[in-house]
BAFI-3210 file (N, C-alpha, C; in Angstrom, 3 decimals, decimal comma, padded with zeros to 6 digits):
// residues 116
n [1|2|3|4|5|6|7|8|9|10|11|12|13|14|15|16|17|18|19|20|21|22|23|24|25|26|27|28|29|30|31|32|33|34|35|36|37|38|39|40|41|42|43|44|45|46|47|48|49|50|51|52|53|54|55|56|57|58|59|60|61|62|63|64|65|66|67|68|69|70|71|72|73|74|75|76|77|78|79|80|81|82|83|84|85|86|87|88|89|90|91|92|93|94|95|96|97|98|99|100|101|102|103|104|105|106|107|108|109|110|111|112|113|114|115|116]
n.u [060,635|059,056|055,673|052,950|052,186|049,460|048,177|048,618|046,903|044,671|044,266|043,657|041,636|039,422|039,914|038,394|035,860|035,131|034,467|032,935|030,968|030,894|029,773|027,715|025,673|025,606|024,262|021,684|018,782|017,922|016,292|015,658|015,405|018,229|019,148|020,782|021,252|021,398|019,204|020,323|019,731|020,075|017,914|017,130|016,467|016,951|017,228|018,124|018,770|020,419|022,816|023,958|023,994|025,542|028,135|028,403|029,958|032,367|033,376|033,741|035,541|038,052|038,338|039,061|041,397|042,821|043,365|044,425|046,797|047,651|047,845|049,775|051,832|050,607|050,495|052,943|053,217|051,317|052,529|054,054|053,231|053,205|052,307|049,613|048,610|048,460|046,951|044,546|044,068|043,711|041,394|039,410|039,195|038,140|036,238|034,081|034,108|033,149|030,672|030,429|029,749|027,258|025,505|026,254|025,017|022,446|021,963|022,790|020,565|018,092|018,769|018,728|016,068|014,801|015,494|013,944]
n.v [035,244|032,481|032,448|029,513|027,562|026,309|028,192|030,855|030,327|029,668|032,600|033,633|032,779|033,464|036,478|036,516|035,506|036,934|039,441|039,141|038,817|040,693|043,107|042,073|042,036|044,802|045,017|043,980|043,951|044,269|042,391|039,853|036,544|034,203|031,003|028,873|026,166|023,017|020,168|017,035|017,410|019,765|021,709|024,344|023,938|025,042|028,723|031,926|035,027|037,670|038,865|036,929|034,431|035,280|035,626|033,946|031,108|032,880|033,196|030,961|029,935|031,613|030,713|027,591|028,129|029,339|027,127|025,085|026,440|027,144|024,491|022,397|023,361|023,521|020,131|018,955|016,554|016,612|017,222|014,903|013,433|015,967|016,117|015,229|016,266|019,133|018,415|017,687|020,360|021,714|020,660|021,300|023,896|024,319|022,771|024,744|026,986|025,621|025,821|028,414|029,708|028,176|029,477|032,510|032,678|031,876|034,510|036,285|035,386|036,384|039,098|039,412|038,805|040,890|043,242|043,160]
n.w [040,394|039,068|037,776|038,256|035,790|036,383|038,094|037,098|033,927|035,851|037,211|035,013|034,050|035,946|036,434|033,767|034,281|036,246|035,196|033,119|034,692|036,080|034,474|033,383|035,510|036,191|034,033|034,544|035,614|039,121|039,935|038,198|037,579|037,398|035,875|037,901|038,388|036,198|035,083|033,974|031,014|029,935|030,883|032,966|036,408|038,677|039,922|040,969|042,060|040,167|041,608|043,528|041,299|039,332|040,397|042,505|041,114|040,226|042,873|044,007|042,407|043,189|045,543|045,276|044,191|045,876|047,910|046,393|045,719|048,662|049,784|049,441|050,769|053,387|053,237|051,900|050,688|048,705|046,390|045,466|043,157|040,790|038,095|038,158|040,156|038,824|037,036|038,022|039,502|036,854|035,620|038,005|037,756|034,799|035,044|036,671|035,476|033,301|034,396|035,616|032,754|031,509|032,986|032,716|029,877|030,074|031,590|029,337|027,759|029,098|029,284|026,483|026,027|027,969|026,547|024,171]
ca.u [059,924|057,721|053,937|053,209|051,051|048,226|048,199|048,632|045,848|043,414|043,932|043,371|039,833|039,080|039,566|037,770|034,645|034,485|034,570|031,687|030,103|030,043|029,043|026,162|025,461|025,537|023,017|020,473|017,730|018,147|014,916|015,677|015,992|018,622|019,464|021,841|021,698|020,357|019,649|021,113|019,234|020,387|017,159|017,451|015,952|016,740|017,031|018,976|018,985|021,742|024,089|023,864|024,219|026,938|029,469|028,945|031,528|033,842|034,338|034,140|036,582|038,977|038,291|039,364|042,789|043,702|043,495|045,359|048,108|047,956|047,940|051,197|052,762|050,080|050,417|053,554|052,586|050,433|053,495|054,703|053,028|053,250|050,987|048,300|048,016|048,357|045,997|043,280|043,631|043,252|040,251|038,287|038,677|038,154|034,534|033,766|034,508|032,068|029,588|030,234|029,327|026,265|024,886|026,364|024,664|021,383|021,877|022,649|019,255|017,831|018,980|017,981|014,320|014,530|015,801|013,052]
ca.v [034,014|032,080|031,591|028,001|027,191|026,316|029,351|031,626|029,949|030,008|033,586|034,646|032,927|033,720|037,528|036,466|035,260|038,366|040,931|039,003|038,688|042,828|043,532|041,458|042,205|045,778|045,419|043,171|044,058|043,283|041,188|039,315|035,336|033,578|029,764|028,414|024,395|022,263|018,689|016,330|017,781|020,954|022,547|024,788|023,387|026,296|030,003|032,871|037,005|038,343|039,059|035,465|033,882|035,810|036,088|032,553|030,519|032,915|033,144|029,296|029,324|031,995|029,767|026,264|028,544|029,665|025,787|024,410|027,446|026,977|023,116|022,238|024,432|022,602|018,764|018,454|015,239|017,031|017,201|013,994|013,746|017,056|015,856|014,503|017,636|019,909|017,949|018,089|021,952|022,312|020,335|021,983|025,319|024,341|022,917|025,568|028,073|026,014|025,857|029,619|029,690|028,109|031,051|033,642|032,092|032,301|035,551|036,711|035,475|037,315|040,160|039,877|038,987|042,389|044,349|043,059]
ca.w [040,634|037,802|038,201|037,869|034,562|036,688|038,500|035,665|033,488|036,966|037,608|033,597|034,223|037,382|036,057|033,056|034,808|037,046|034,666|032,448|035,809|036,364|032,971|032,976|036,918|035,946|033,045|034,451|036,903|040,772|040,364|037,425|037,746|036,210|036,146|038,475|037,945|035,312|035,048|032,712|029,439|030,353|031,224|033,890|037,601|040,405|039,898|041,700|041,383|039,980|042,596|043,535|040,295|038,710|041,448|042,980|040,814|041,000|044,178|044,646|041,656|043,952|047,293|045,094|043,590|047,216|048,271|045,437|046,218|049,688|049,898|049,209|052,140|054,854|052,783|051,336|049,650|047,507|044,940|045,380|041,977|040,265|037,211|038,887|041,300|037,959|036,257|039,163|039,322|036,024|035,747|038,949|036,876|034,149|035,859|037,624|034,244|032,150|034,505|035,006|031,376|031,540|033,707|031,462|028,793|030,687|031,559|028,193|027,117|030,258|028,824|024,902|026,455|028,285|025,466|023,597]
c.u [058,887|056,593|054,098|052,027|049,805|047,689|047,404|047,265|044,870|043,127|042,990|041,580|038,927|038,982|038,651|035,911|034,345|034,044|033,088|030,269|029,302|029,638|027,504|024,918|024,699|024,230|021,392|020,106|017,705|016,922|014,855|016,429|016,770|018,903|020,592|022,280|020,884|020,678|020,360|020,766|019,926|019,439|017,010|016,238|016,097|017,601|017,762|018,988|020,733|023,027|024,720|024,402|025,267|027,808|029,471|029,790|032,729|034,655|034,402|035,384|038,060|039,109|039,377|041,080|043,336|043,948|044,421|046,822|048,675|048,072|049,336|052,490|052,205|050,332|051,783|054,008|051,727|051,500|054,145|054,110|052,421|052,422|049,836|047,643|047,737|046,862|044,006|042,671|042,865|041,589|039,197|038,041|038,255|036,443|033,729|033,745|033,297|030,898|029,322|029,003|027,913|025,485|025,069|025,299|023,378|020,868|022,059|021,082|018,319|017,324|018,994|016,680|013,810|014,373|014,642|012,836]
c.v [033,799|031,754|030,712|028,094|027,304|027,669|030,859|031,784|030,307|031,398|034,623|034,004|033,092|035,529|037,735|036,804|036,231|039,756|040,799|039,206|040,213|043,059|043,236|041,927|043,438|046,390|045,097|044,276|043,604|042,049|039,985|037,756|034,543|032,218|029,870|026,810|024,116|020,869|018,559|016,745|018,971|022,047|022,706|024,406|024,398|027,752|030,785|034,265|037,196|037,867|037,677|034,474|034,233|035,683|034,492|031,421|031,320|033,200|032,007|028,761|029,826|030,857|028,312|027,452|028,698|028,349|025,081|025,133|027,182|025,161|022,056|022,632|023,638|021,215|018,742|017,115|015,470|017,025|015,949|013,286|014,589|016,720|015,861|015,855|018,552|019,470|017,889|019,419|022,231|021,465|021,056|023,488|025,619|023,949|023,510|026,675|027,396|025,823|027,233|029,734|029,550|029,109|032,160|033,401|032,473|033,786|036,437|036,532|035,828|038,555|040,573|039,722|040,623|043,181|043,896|041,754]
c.w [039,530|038,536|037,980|036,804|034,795|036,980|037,907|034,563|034,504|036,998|036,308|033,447|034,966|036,276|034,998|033,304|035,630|036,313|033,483|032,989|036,024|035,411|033,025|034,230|036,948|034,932|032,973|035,644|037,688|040,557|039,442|038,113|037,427|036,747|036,399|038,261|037,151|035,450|033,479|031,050|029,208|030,197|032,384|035,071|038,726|039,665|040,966|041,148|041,488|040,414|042,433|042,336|039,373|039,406|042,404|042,587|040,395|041,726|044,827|043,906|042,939|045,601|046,501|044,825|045,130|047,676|047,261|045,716|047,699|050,380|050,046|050,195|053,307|054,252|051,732|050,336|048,794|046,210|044,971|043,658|041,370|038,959|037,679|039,302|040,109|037,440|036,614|039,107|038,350|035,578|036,949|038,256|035,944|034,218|035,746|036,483|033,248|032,815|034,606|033,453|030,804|032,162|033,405|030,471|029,169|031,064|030,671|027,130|028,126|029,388|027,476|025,342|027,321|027,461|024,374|022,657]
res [x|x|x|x|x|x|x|x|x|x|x|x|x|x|x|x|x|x|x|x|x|x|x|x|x|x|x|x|x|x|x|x|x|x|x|x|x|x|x|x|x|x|x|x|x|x|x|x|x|x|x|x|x|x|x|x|x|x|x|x|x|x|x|x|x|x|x|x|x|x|x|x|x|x|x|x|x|x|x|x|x|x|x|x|x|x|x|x|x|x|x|x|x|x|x|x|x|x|x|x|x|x|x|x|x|x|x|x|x|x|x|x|x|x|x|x]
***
């Protein structure tokens, strides 16, 4: 049986984003704050430790992949156009991956302000 494109792509950043997640998780300090949202400039507005902030998109990314996987089996009209639905997926992960990003990013300068 073939993965489907989406799938495939989701899971390789889904593993992506977890493994940047422990690294960083691993190196920071439980107490340390990092940005979770920013407004429109993209200066950061609310804060989160660690745990919290690393590991919350991607396990909202794994929650949206199980729904996109499992959708199709309860709504069979979800493929009645197979673009569209592709095109959706890959946009919510693709989201959800650069807002990831933004909170890596944050937490990478976390963690050069620690180190000195």
């Amino acid at each position: 049986m073939r993965m489907p494109i989406p799938l495939f792509i989701s899971l390789g950043m889904l593993i992506t984003m977890t493994f940047l997640s422990l690294g960083l998780w691993a190196a920071l300090p439980a107490e340390t704050m990092l940005p979770i949202h920013f407004d429109f400039s993209g200066n950061p507005d609310n804060f989160a430790r660690p745990t919290i902030a690393l590991f919350l998109l991607p396990g909202a990314m794994l929650f949206a992949v199980a729904v996109f996987v499992v959708s199709p089996s309860i709504n069979p009209k979800a493929l009645d156009r197979p673009g569209l639905y592709t095109a959706i997926w890959l946009f919510v992960i693709l989201a959800l991956a650069v807002a990831h990003g933004f909170i890596i990013r944050g937490a990478l300068f976390a963690l050069q302000a620690l180190q000195g």
